[in-house]
Every structure is written in structure tokens, then in C-alpha cells.
C-alpha positions as CSV (number, residue, x, y, z in Angstrom):
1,X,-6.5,14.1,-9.8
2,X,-8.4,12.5,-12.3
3,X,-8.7,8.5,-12.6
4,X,-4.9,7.9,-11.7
5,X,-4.7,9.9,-9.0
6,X,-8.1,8.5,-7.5
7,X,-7.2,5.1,-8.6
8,X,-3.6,5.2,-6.6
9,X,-5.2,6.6,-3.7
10,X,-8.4,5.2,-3.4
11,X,-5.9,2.2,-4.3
12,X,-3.9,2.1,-1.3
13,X,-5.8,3.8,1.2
14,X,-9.7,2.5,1.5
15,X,-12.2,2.6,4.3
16,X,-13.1,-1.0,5.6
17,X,-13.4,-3.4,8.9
18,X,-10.6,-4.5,10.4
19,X,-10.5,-8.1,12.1
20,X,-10.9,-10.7,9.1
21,X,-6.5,-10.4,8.8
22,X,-5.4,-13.2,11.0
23,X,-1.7,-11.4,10.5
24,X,-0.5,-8.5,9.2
25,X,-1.6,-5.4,9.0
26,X,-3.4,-3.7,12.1
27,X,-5.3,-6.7,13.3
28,X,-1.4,-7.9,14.2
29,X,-0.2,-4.3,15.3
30,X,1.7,-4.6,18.6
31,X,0.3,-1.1,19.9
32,X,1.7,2.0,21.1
33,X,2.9,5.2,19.1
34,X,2.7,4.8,15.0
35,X,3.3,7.7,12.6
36,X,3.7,6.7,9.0
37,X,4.5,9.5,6.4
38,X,4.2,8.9,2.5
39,X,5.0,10.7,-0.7
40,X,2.2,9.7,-3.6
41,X,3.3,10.7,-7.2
42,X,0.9,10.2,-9.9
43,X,0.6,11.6,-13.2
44,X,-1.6,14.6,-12.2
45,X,0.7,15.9,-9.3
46,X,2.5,15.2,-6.0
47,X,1.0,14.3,-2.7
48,X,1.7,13.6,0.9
49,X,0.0,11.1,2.8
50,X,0.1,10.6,6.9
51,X,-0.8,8.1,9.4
52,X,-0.4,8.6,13.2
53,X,-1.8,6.5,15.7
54,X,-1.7,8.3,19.2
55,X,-2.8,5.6,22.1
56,X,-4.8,6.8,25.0
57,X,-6.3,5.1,28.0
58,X,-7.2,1.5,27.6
59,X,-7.0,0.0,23.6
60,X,-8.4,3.5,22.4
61,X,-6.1,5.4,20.0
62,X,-6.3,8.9,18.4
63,X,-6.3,8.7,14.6
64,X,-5.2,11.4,12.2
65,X,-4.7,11.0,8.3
66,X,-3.7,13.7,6.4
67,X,-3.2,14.0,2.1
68,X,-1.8,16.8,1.6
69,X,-1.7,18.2,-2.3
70,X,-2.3,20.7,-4.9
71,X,-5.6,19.6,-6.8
72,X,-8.9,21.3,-8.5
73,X,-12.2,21.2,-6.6
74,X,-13.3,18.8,-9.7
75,X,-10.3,16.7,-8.7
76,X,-10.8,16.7,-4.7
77,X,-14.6,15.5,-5.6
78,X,-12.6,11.9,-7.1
79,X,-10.6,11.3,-4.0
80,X,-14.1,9.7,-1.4
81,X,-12.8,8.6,1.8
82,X,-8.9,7.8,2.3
83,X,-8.4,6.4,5.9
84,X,-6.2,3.8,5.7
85,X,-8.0,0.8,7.5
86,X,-7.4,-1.8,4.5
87,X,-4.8,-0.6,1.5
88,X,-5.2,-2.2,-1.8
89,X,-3.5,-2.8,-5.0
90,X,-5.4,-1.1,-7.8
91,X,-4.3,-2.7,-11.5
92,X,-5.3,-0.5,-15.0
93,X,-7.7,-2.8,-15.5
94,X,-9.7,-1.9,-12.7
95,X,-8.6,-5.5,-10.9
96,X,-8.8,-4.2,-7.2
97,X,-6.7,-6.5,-4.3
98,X,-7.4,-5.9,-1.1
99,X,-4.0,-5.7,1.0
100,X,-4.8,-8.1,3.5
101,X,-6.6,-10.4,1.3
102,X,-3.5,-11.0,-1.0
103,X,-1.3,-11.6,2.6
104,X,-3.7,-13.7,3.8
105,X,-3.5,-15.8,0.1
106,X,0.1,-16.2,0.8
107,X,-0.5,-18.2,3.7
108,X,1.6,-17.0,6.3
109,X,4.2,-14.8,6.6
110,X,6.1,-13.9,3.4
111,X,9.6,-14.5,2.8
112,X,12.3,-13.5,0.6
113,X,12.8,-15.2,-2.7
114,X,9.9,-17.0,-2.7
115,X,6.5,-17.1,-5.3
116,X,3.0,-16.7,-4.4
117,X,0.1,-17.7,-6.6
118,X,-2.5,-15.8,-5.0
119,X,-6.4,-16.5,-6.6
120,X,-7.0,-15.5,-10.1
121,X,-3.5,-16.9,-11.2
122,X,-2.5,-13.6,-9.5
123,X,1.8,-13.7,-8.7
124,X,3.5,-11.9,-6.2
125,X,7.8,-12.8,-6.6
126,X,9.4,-11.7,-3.7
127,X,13.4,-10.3,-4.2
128,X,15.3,-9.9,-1.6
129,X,15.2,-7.4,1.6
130,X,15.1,-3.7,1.0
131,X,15.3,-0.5,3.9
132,X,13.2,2.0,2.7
133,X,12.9,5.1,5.0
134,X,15.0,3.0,7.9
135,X,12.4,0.0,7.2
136,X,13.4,-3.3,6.6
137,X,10.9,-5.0,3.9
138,X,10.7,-7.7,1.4
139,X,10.2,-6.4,-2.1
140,X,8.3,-8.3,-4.6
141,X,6.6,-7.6,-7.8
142,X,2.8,-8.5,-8.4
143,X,1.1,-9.4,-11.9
144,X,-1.9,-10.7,-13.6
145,X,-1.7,-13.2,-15.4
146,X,-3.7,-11.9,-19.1
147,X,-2.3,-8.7,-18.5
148,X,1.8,-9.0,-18.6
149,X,2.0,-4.8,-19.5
150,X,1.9,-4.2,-16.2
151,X,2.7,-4.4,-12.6
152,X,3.1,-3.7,-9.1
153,X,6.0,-3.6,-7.1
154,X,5.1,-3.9,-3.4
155,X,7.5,-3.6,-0.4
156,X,6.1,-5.4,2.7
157,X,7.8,-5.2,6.2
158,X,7.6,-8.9,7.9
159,X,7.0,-7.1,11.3
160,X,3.8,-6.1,12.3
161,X,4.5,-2.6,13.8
162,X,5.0,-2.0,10.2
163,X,1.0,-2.4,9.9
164,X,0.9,-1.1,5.9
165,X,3.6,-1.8,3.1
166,X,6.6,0.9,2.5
167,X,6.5,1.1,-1.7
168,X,3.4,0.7,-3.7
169,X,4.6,1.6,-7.6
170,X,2.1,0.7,-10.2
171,X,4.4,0.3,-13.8
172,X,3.5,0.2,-17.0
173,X,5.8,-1.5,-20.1
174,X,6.2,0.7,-22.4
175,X,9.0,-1.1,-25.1
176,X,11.8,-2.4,-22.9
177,X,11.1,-0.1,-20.3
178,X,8.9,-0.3,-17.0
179,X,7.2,3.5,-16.8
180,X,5.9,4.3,-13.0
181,X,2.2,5.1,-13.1
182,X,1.7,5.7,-9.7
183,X,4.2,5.6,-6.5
184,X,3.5,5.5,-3.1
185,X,6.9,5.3,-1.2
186,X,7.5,5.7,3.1
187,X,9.4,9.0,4.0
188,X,9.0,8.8,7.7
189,X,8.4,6.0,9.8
190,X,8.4,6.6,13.7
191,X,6.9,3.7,16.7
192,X,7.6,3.4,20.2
């Protein structure tokens, strides 16, 4: 999987403490049932990622995560840790934006046609709303500022059972066109 494949999941799916969001994310997660299946495509192959939350007695939950995907022992020795306790946004240039972080930037919750200046000069535009996998989400497109080659586009559901966002696609411009790097996109979304 090489640095892309690393970067996009290393990218989206890091180890950290939850409790510092004061919305979105898990620290706002309503409970019960959550199973959240992705397809990842980076340049060095195909990948599925899952997420199920099973809740047992008292505020105690079962977690499984799962990436499944073809890779070389080499490769697999890239990946570290993928539970998904804090996604981030992972740019070329090794810029790394913690998830949370950048909702917490925008300074409550985020809303359609609308641009945030996050730190850094960092700009996430929100479009309209997209349903992605039966999710409805705000899509938005993040840049740098010194670095207008490349982006993110980032789907975000405003409601909180919806703890992680449905489309992460890192682009790249190449010409006139916008080339997907990586893409990390919802297939399955179940709660009750």
C-alpha cells in the first residue's frame, strides 16, 4: 500500500481520545446499534473498511473494525493502527487535520452553502446536501491555501448518529482536470 495507501488510511482512520469534540463525531453519538461500511480506493488497490458498534449492558459497546484488502506483507507493515476513534484529512504535503479539530474550527454545526476559514488560512466550502449510501450530508471541498493543486472533498452528515463523514476523496489537478488520489466513500450505513 505504499505511502498513498497508508496516507488515505492512516488519514481517515487514526487511534486517539475521544472527549475534547464538544459535537460531532462520537463524543455527540446518540447510542445504540452503528454499523458503518466503506470502500477505500487508492492508487495501490481496493479496500473495505467496517465500523460496528454493538451496545451491551450499561454505556459499554462491542467494537469491531475490519480493512479488508489485497496487499504485500511489506505493505500491511505501513498500515499501524486503523481504529477509527478520530478520522483525519491527510493533504500531499503531509498537512494532517484532525476531523474533529477542523468541526470544532467551524464553530458549530455546519451548514449548506456556507465558508469556513479554519486555522492556517485552511477553507472548507460547503455545496449543497448530498445522500450518499441513504445518508443525507453536506458536501464541501477543503484547501490550503499555498497549495491550490489539490483538495479534499469531504461529505459530513449534520446528525450525530452519523458519528464519521460519508466521502473523503483526496484530488489532485492535473491540467483542467481534478484526478482522485484517494477515495473513501460509505456503502452501508445501518443504526437503530
Amino acid at each position: 500500500m505504499k505511502c498513498g495507501a497508508a496516507a488515505a488510511i492512516l488519514g481517515v482512520l487514526l487511534v486517539a481520545q475521544l472527549g475534547f469534540a464538544q459535537w460531532g463525531g462520537l463524543a455527540a453519538y446518540p447510542g445504540g446499534y452503528l454499523f458503518m461500511s466503506y470502500k477505500i480506493i487508492t492508487p495501490e488497490g481496493e479496500y473495505t473498511y467496517t465500523l460496528e458498534l454493538t451496545p451491551k449492558e450499561g454505556e459499554t459497546y462491542t467494537v469491531r473494525t475490519e480493512v479488508v484488502g489485497d496487499t504485500t506483507l511489506e505493505e500491511l507493515g505501513d498500515i499501524g493502527l486503523f481504529f477509527t476513534w478520530q478520522p483525519s484529512v491527510w493533504f500531499a504535503q503531509a498537512c494532517w487535520l484532525p476531523y474533529y479539530f477542523m468541526i470544532l474550527s467551524m464553530g458549530g454545526p455546519l451548514e449548506p452553502n456556507h465558508t469556513y476559514v479554519l486555522f492556517g488560512g485552511i477553507s472548507f466550502v460547503t455545496d449543497d446536501y448530498v445522500t450518499i449510501s441513504g445518508v443525507r450530508a453536506i458536501q464541501g471541498i477543503l484547501t490550503l491555501p499555498d497549495n491550490p493543486d489539490e483538495r479534499v472533498v469531504l461529505a459530513i452528515a449534520p446528525d450525530p448518529a452519523v458519528p464519521y463523514p460519508v466521502l473523503i476523496r483526496q484530488e489532485q489537478r492535473e491540467g483542467e482536470a481534478w484526478v482522485p488520489r484517494y477515495e473513501m466513500v460509505l456503502l452501508e450505513y445501518v443504526h437503530r
